[in-house]
ROKOL-259197 format. One record per residue (C-alpha): residue in one letter; y, z, x. Coordinates in steps of 0.1 Angstrom, whole numbers, padded with zeros to 4 digits, always signed. Layout:
<rs>
aYZX ...
</rs>
This chain:
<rs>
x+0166-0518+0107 x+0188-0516+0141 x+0193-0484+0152 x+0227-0469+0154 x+0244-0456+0188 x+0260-0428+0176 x+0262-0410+0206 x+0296-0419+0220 x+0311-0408+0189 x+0297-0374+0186 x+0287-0346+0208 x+0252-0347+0227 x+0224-0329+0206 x+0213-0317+0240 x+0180-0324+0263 x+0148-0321+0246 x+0114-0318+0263 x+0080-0321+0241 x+0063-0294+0262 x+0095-0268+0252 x+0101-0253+0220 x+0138-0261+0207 x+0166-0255+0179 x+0197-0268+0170 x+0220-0263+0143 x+0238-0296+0124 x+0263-0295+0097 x+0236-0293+0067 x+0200-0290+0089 x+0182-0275+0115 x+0156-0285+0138 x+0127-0265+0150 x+0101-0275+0170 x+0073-0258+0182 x+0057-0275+0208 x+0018-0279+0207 x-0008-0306+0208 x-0007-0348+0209 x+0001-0350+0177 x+0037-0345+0164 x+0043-0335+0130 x+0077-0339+0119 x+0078-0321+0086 x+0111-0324+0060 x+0121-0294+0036 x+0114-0305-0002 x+0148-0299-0028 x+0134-0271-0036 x+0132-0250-0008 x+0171-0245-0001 x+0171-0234-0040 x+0142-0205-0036 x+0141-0199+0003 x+0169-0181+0029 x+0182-0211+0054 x+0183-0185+0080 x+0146-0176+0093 x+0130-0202+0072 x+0101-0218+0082 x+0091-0254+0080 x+0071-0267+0055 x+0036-0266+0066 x+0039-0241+0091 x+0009-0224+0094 x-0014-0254+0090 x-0001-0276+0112 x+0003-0251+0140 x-0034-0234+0131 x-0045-0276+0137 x-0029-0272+0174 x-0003-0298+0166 x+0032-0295+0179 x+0060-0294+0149 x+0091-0305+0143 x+0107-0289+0111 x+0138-0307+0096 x+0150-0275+0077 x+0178-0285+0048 x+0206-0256+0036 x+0213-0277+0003 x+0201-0300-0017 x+0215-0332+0003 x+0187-0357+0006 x+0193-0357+0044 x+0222-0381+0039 x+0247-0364+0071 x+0258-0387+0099 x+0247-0359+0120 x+0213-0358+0111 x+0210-0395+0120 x+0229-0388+0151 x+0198-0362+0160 x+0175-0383+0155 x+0186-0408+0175 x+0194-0385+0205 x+0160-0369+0202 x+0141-0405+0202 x+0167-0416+0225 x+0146-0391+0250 x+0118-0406+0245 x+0103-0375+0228 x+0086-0394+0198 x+0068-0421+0224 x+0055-0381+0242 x+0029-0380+0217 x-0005-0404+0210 x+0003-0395+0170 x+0033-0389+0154 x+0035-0384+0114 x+0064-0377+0093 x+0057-0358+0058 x+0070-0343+0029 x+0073-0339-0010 x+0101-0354-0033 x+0133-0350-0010 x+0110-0348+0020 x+0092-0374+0008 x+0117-0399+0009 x+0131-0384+0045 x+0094-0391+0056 x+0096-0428+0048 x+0133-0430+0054 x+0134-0417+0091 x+0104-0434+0101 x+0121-0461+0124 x+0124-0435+0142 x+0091-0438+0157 x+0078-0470+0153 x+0039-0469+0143 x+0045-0434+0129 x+0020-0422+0095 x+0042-0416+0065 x+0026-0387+0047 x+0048-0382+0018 x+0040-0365-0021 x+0061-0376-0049 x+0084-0396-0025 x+0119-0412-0038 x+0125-0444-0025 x+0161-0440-0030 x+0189-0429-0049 x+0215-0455-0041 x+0228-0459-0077 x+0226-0498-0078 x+0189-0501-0066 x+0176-0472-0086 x+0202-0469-0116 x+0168-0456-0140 x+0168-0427-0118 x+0189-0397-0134 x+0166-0365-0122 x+0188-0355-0092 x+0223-0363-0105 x+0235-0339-0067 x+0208-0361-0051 x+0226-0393-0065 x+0264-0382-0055 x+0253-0380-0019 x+0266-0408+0003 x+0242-0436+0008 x+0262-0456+0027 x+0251-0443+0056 x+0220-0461+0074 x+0181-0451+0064 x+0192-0451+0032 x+0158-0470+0020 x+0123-0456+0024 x+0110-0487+0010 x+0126-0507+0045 x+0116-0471+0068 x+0076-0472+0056 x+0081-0514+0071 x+0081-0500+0106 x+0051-0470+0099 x+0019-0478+0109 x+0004-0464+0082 x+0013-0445+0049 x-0002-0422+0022 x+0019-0417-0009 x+0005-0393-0034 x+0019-0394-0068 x+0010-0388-0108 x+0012-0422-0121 x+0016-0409-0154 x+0051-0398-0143 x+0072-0433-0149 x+0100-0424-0120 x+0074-0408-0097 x+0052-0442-0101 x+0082-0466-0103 x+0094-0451-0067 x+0054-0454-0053 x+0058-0494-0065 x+0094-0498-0046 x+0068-0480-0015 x+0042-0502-0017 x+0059-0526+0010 x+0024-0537+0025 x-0018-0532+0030 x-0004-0505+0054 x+0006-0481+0025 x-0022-0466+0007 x-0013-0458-0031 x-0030-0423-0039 x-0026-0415-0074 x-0032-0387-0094 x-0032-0385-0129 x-0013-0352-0144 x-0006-0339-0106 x+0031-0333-0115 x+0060-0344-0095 x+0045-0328-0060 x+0010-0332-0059 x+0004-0308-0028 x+0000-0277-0054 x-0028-0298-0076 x-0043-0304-0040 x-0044-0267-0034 x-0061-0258-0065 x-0086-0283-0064 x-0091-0269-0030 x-0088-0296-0007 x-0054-0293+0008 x-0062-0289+0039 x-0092-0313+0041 x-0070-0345+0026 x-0042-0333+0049 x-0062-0335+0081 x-0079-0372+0071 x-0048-0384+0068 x-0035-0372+0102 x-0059-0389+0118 x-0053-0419+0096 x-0095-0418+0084 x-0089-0407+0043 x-0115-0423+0027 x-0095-0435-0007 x-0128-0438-0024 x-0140-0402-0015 x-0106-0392-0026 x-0103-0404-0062 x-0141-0392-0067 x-0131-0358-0055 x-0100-0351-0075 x-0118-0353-0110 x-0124-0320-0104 x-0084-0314-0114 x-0092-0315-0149 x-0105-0275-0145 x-0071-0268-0132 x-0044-0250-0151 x-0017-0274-0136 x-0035-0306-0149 x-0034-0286-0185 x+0003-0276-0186 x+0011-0314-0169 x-0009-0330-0197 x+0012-0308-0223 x+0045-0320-0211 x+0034-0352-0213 x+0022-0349-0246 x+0052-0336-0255 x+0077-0363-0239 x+0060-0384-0260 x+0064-0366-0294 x+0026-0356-0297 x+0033-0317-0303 x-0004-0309-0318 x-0019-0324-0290 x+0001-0305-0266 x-0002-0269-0284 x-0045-0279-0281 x-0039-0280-0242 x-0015-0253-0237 x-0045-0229-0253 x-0069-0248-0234 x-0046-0232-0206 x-0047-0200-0212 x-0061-0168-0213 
</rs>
């Protein structure tokens, strides 16, 4: 995908420096980067975050991992629910990698859940040979390339004529990308397919995670362990899918498994697993 020179038509996003911490305020986003280490993570907010969380003060997604790793951060903070589909978003982007502040660091990775998720795969053009960490990603919404999906009818209404529309075409120019999903979820697993672009894209699914799979990760307990493999590009797939068996002692897994059950008109089986749930 060529990128766009936007600059001419909009005002300068201003200098940025990868040893400085910055902000700026767009239309519908913020940026905040706190600089750090060589590796950049550029972390996008998830839908539900503008819903439950104050724009103002907010911090980005990952926070206090990433910046307890050493890394330096770059937080794409959204104030609604817009599936990062503003002209000036793209204009920052551009401006910022027009710097040459993506090529300042020996590892860049993009990452985020659902919304995020898609941003991650979306934006990564950005930085050419970028990691694409993203949980319960959407491809798209464009309405004609994804008309079976009708969870985010505001999602859908946004304006996808605008460029990095796709993150099937943005994961093309990644290096290397981890998609964690529940395959049991049909639009969660049909999105992960339109993903699958290449042997670059590593397919990490988990059954009965639920449309975000970075909470199942955190009760299991290993968060923070499959995070950091992935940074460094060295998650061992096989070690992976061994380790998250241990999601069936979850209560997460349990209530998943019930919805399930009852999407698909099996009511006895999902009472048995909501009192396997409980108390």
């Amino acid at each position: 995908m060529r990128l766009l020179r936007f600059l001419t038509r909009r005002k300068h996003i201003g200098e940025v420096n990868a040893s400085s911490d910055f902000v700026f305020q767009l239309s519908n986003h913020r940026l905040q980067y706190t600089a750090g280490g060589r590796t950049l993570i550029v972390s996008f907010d998830n839908a539900a975050r503008p819903l439950n969380e104050k724009y103002v003060g907010r911090h980005t997604w990952g926070q206090k991992f990433y910046l307890g790793q050493g890394h330096s951060l770059l937080g794409v903070i959204a104030r609604r629910r817009d599936w990062y589909r503003r002209y000036d978003l793209i204009e920052a982007f551009e401006a910022i990698k027009n710097q040459g502040f993506f090529e300042s660091f020996s590892n860049v990775v993009f990452t985020g859940g659902s919304m995020g998720g898609y941003a991650a795969a979306a934006f990564a053009p950005f930085a050419p040979g970028c990691k694409v960490v993203a949980y319960s990603p959407q491809s798209t919404l464009k309405p004609d390339i994804t008309p079976w999906e009708n969870r985010f009818p505001e999602g859908t209404r946004q304006n996808w004529s605008l460029p990095f529309w796709d993150g099937a075409d943005g994961v093309r120019h990644a290096g290397l990308c981890y998609i964690i999903y529940d395959n049991l979820d049909t639009f969660d697993r049909r999105h992960a397919d339109r993903l699958s672009v290449g042997p670059h894209v590593v397919n990490l699914p988990i059954p009965g995670a639920g449309h975000g799979g970075a909470p199942m990760l955190n009760q299991i307990g290993i968060f923070k362990e499959v995070n950091r493999a992935m940074i460094a590009g060295k998650l061992d797939p096989k070690w992976f899918f061994k380790t998250i068996r241990a999601r069936r002692g979850t209560l997460l897994y349990r209530e998943v498994l019930a919805n399930h059950a009852l999407a698909r008109n099996h009511p006895t089986f999902a009472e048995c697993v909501h009192r396997l749930a409980g108390p």
